[in-house]
Structures are given as structure tokens and as C-alpha cells.
C-alpha positions as CSV (number, residue, x, y, z in Angstrom):
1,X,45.0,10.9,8.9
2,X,48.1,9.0,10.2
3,X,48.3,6.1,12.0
4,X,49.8,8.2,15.2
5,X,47.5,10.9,15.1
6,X,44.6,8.3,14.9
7,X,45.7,6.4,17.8
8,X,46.1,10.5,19.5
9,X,42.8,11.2,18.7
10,X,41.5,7.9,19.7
11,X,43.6,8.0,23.0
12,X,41.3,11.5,23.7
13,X,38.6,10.2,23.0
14,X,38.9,6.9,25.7
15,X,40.4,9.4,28.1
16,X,36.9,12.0,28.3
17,X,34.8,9.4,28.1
18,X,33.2,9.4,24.4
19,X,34.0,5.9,23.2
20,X,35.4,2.5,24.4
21,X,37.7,0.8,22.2
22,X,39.1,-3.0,22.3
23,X,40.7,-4.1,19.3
24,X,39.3,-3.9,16.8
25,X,36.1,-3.0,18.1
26,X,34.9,0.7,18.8
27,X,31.8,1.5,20.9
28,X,30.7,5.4,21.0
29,X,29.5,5.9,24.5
30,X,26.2,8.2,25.4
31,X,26.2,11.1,26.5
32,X,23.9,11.5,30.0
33,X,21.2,13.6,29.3
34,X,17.6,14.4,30.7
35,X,15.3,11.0,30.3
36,X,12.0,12.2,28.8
37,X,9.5,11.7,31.0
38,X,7.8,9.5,28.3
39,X,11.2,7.4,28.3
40,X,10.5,3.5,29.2
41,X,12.8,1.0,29.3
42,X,12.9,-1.7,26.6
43,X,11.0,-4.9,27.7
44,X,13.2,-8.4,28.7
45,X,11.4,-9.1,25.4
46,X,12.5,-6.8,23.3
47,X,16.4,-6.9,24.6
48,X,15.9,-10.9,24.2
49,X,15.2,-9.9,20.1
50,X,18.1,-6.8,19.9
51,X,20.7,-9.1,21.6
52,X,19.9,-12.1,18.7
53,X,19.8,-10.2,16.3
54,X,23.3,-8.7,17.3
55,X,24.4,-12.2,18.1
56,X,23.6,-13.2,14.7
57,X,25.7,-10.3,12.5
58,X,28.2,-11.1,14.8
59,X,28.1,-14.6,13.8
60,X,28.1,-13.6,10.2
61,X,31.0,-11.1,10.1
62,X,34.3,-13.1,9.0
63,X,37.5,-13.1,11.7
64,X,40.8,-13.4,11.7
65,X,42.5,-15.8,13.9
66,X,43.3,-13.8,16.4
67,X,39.8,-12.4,16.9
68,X,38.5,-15.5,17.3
69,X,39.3,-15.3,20.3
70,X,37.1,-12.6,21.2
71,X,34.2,-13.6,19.4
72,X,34.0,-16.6,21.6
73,X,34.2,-14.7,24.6
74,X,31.2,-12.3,23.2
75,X,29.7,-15.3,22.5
76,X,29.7,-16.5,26.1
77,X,28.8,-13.6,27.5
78,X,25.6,-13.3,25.2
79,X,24.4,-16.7,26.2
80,X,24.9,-16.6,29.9
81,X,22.6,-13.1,30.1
């Protein structure tokens, strides 16, 4: 694919509502559903484990310089909620 029909297709995409995207990072969004009726949300717990353990890759995963700057940010967020 080229580099100007990824960025048309990616464009799209943001525009309906299917993904966010920062450089360099992509998020697929969810699509809304039915909840089950058995659905329950995850316990302060369990989201205190999911977001470490996110924390932690991100930690790991190398950066260039000008990502840094984002990580921090992500950082910040992550320990203030």
C-alpha cells in the first residue's frame, strides 16, 4: 500500500469513528453494541492490574526522541488515575 493511500484509508477510518490515531500510536475503537445482561464491569482491582501491566510494556518498548515525549505524558496520566 502507499504511503498516501495509507494515510486515505487511515483518514476514513478517524473520520467514521473506527480508530483513533496519534503518532505513532493506533487505537481501534468499539463498536456500541447490546451489553449482555451477564456483562459486569471490571473491578477498581482488576483495572489497577490491566493498567500496570500496560504501564509496564510501555516502559519496556524502546523510543525515539521525539516520543519521549509522549511516553512521559502517558506516564503522568497513568499515575494520577
Amino acid at each position: 500500500m502507499s504511503p498516501a493511500r495509507l494515510s486515505q484509508a487511515r483518514g476514513d477510518l478517524v473520520r467514521v469513528g473506527l480508530i483513533a490515531y496519534e503518532r505513532p500510536l493506533y487505537h481501534v475503537l468499539a463498536l456500541d453494541g447490546p451489553r449482555r445482561l451477564d456483562a459486569r464491569e471490571p473491578a477498581e482491582a482488576e483495572m489497577g492490574v490491566r493498567s500496570g501491566r500496560l504501564r509496564a510494556a510501555w516502559e519496556r518498548t524502546p523510543r525515539s526522541p521525539s516520543q519521549a515525549k509522549a511516553r512521559c505524558m502517558v506516564s503522568q496520566f497513568c499515575r494520577s488515575s
